[in-house]
N, C-alpha and C positions, 0 to 999 in steps of 0.2 A: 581598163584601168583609167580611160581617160574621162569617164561620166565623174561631176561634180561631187555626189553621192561617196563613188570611191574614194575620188580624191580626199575628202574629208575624212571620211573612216582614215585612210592610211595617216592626215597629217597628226586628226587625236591621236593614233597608234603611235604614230614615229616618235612623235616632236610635241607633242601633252599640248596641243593647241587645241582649243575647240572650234575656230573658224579660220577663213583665211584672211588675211587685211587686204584690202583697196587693192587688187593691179596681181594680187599674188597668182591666185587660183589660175587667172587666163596664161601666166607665162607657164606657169608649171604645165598643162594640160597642153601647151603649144608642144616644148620639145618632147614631152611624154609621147605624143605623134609625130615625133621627130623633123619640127618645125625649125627655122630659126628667130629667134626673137629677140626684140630691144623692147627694153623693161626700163623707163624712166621714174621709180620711187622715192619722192620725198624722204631725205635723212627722218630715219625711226618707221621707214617701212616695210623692214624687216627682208630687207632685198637675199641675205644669207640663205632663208628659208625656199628661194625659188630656185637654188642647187642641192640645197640638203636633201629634202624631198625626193629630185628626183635620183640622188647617190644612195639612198633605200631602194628604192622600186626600180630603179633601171639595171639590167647586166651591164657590164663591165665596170668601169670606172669614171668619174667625171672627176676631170682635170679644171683647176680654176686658177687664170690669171691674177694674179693680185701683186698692189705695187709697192708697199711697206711689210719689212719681215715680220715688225711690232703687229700689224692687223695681221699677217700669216699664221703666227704663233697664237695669235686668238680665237683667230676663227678655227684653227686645229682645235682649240682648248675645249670650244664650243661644241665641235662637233664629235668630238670623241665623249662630250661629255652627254650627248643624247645618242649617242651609242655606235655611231659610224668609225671604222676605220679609217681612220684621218692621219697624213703625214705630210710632212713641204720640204722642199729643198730651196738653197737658195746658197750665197757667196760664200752668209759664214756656216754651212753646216759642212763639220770637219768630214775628211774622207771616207772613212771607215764607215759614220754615223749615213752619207748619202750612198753607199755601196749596199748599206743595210736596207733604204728604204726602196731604190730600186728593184731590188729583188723579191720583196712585195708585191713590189706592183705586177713586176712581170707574174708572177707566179696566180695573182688573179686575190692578191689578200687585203687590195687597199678600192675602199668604197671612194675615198676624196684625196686628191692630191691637190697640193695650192703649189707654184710657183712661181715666179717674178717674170715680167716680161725678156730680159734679157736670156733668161735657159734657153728659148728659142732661137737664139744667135749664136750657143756654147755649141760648139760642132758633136760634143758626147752626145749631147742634149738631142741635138736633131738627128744624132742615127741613131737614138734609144725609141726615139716619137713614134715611127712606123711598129714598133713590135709590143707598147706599151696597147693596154688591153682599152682604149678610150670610148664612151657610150655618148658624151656629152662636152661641150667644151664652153667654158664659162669664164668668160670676163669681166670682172668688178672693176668698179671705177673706171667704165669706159671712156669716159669724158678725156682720159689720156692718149686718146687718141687723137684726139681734135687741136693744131694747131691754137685753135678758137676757143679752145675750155682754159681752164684756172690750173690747169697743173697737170700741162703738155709733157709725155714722155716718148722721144723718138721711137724707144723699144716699141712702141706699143703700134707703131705703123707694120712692124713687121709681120703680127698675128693672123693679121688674113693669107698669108701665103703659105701658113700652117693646114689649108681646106686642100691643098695638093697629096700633102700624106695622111693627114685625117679626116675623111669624109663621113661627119658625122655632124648634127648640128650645133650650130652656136649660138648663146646664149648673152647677151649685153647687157649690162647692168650699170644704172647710175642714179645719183642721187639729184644731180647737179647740170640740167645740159638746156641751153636753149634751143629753138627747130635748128639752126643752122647746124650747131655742133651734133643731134639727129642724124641729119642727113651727111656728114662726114664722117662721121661712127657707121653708120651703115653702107659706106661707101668702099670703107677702108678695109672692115671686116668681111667685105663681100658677102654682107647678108643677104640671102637669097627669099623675097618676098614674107619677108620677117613678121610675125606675129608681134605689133605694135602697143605697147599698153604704158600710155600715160598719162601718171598721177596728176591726178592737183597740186601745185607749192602753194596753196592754199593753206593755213596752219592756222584758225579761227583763234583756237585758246591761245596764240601768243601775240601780245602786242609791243608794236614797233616804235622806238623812242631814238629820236637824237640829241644829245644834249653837248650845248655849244661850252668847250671850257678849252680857255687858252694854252699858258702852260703846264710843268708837271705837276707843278702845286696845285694849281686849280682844275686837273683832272683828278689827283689821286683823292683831294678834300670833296670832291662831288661822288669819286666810288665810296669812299666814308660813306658821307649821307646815304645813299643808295642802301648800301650794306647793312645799317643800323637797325633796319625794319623788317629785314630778310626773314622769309622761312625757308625750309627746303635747303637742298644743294645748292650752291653759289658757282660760276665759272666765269673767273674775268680774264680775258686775253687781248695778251701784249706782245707785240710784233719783235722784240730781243730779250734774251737773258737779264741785260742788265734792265731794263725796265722793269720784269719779272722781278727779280729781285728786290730791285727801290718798291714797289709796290706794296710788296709782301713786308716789308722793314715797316713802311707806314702803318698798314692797317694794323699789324704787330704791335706798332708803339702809339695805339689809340683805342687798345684793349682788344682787338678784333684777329686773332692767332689765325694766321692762312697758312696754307701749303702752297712749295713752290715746283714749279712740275719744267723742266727744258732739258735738253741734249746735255748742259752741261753735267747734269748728276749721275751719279754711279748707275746699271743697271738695276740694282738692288735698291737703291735711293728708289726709282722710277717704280719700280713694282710697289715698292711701300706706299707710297703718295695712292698711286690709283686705286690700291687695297684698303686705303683707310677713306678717298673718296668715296668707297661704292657702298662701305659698311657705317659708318659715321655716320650721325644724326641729321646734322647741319653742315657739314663740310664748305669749307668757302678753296679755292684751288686760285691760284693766278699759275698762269702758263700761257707758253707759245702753241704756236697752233699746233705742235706735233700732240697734244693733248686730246682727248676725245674719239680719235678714231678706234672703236671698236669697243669705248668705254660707254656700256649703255646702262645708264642709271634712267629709270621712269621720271624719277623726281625733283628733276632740275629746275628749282624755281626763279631763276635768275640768270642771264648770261650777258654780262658786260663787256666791252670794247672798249679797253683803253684809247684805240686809235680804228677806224673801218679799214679793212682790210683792204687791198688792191686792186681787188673784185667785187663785184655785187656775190655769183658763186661762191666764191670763199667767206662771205659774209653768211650768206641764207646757210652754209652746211655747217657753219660751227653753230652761230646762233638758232638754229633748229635743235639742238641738243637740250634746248629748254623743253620740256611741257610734252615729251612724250608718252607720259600719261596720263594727255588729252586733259589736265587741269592745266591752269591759266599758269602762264608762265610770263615773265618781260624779257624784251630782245634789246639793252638800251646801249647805243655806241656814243663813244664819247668824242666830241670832234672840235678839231681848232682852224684858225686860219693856217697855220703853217703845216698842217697835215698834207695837203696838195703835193707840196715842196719835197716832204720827206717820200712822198710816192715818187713823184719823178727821179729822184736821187736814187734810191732805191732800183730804178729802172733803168737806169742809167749802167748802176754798179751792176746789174742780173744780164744786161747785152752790153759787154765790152767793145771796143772800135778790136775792127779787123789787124792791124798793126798786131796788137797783141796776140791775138789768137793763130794769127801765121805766124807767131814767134814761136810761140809753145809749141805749136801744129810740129814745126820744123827740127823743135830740142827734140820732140819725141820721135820723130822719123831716123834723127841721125844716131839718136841712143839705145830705141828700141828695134825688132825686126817689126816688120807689116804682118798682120792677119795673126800673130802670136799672142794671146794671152799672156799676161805680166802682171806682176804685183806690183802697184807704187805707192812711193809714201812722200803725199805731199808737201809734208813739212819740209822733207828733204827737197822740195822740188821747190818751195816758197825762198829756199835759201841761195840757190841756184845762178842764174842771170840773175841781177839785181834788176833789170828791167821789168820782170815779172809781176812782181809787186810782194804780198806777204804769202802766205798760203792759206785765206782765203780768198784772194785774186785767184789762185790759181785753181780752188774747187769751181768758182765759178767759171772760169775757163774751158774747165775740159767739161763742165754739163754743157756749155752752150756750144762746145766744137762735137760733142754728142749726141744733139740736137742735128747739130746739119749734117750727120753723117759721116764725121772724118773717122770718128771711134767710136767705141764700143767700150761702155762702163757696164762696171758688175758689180756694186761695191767699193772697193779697192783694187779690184782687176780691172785692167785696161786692155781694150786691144786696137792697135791703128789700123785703120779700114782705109782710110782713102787719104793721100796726103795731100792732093790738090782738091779740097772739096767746093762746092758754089755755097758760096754765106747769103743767096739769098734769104734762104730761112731764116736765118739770123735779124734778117731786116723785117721782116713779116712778123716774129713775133715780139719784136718791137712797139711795132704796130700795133700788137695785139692787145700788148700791156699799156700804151697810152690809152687806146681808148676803153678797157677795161676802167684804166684810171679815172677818167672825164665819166663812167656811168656812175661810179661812187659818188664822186660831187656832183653831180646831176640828183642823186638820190637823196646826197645830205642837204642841199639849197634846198633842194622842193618844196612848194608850199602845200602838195596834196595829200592825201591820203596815200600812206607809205602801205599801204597791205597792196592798195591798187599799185601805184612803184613795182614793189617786187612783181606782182604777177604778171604784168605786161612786159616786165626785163624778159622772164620764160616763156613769152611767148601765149601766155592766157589772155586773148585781147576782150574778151566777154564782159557785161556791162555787171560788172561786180559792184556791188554797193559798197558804199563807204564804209569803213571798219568801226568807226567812231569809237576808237580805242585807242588809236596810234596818237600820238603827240598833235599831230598835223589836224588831226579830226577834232582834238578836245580841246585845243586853245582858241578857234570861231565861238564853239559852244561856251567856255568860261567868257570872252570876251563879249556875246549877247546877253548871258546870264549877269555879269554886272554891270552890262550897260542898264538893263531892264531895272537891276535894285537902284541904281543911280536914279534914274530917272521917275520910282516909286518915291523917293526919298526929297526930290524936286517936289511932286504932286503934293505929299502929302506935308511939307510945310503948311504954315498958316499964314 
């Protein structure tokens, strides 16, 4: 099954592809000979397909990591809808409904199961793991493993210690990772002499623009312009709701109808917005970044940045959502002086000083028991100590005491793990977010060719040529082209 030839028959047979894209074929054909491997694919390269594949042709079941319910419930959608047995468990699936899907799986009736990294820390969870029928063990969005990636989640350290009762291989998957974060994903996952295949963030049809605009006025009057000439899909993102919002009010009241897509709307809100994205003509969307993961439209011809994100990563994985069907797409972020500011701020408010966090640490030792599962609601907990702050101090709180280990989040379930934890890690990923910050303004000053930029942040050091597309490449060439008419215009005086 593992010759090329097969593999392709099976992928037209399974999944109506007629070939494999860049990076796919070598992972699948890895664990098919029950290899382990790290698979680094550029957002749109179809990373879903190098588990689906092999939940067709492998016996038993392949189990897949994944860190958002919203991508769990997709990629189930997805996959059931090319014909696999697909079910996930996760915080909010009611009792009954995860008693039903277990029994599936044991009983040998479920091809894919997705669940969150935390099941693995649910005591059910890990005496259910030895007797669950597992062929393949798959983790998306690995990069959450890496202190060093964009969107670090502690659960996801724990995975490798899953190779004790499941010896079977593992599978690493990401869109987003430079060598270093590589080598601490393969580190942490105890991938064992892993089957390596990394893509290009190379993305030729899309070109890279920064444009300098101060405040909101003269950001949102610059997406106007921008938007006026639009074809295709549109996706401008804004780092809060109420930006989202002001955003969408403007282009609204300058004839230009957007859709506004963030946490704050109804489930039902959220499903409408993505449904009329994906079927709609021209759709223009403003949203936070919770937008896009798993929404794959080919014909994104535009993706906007109100403000560059925190990350160069988090920058290349939304703004890659442009042009995935290899026609030209623009990547353009919008940037001020006081951006800087609002990142440190921002950074400041995402790692709280120590004082607070042994405060909390301690409400919750004296009110809840240790190692118990508990439901909290932290509104009730933002009202509390007034020292606390609101209850968003306090989500932030207990992700970053989740982070170093004191506890264990599931959602809205909590459990106290350790009540004297070391907050180094707290300080390291500090760390990690300044200089993540300092590589965005490094990317937005630059005076060079921003395709080179990107690919050197990933670690591509290769003598790539100039894009002569990005902002940075055509403003030398305007700038010689009217010098040269200037200087025609000198000559040909009399």
């Amino acid at each position: 099954m593992g010759d090329s030839l097969s593999l392709t028959v099976e992928l037209k047979r399974r999944l109506g592809h007629q070939a494999f894209r860049p990076g796919q074929e070598g992972l699948v054909r890895a664990v098919m000979e029950g290899r382990d491997a790290l698979g680094i694919l550029p957002t749109g390269g179809g990373k879903s397909v190098c588990f689906q594949l092999p939940a067709f042709l492998l016996s038993g079941m392949v189990l897949v990591v994944s860190p958002l319910i919203s991508l769990m419930e997709d990629q189930v959608w997805r996959a059931r809808k090319a014909g696999l047995r697909a079910d996930f468990l996760s915080s909010a699936t009611p009792p009954s409904q995860r008693a039903a899907v277990v029994a599936r799986a044991l009983a040998g009736d479920t091809d894919l199961l997705l669940v969150a990294p935390e099941r693995f820390l649910v005591t059910d969870f890990k005496t259910l793991l030895p007797r669950l029928p597992v062929s393949l063990l798959a983790v998306d969005e690995a990069h959450c493993v890496s202190q060093w990636g964009h969107d670090f989640r502690p659960a996801y350290l724990r995975i490798g210690e899953v190779r004790e009762v499941l010896p079977v291989p593992i599978l690493a998957l990401t869109a987003t990772a430079t060598p270093r974060v590589r080598r601490e994903v393969t580190t942490s996952l105890r991938l064992q002499d892993p089957a390596r295949v990394v893509g290009s963030f190379d993305r030729p049809n899309l070109s890279w623009e920064v444009r300098r605009a101060g405040d909101h006025g003269e950001k949102v009057r610059v997406a106007h312009s921008l938007l006026r000439a639009r074809t295709g899909a549109t996706i401008i993102y804004a780092s809060t709701r109420r930006t989202v919002e002001s955003v969408r009010r403007f282009l609204a009241s300058r004839g230009l109808p957007a859709l506004a897509y963030h946490a704050g709307l109804s489930p039902a809100g959220r499903t409408q917005v993505q449904k009329r994205f994906l079927e709609d003509g021209g759709p223009v969307v403003v949203a936070t970044n919770a937008f896009g993961m798993g929404i794959d439209r080919p014909d994104v011809r535009m993706v906007v940045h109100y403000q560059l994100p925190g990350s160069l990563e988090a920058y290349y994985q939304e703004a890659g959502r442009g042009g995935r069907d290899g026609e030209d797409a623009r990547c353009v972020a919008l940037w001020g002086p006081k951006d800087r500011r609002i990142h440190d701020a921002f950074a400041s408010h995402s790692y709280p000083g120590e004082p607070l966090l042994r405060a909390i640490l301690g409400w919750l030792v004296n009110n809840f028991p240790t190692e118990t599962p508990v439901e909290i609601d932290t509104r009730m907990m933002g009202r509390t100590p007034k020292s606390f702050g609101g209850e968003e101090d306090v989500r932030v709180a207990l992700r970053v005491l989740a982070q170093a280990g004191a506890l264990l989040l599931d959602g809205d379930v909590l459990t106290v793990l350790d009540p004297d934890p070391d907050f180094s890690p707290v300080r390291v990923l500090r760390k990690v977010s300044e200089s993540q910050i300092v590589a965005v303004e490094r990317y937005a000053r630059g005076p060079g060719c921003r395709r080179r930029a990107i690919l050197r942040y990933f670690g591509e050091t290769g003598s790539a040529p100039r894009c002569g597309r990005c902002d940075n490449c055509i403003r030398p060439f305007r700038r010689r082209v009217g010098e040269g008419i200037r200087q025609a215009l000198v000559f040909s005086r009399p």
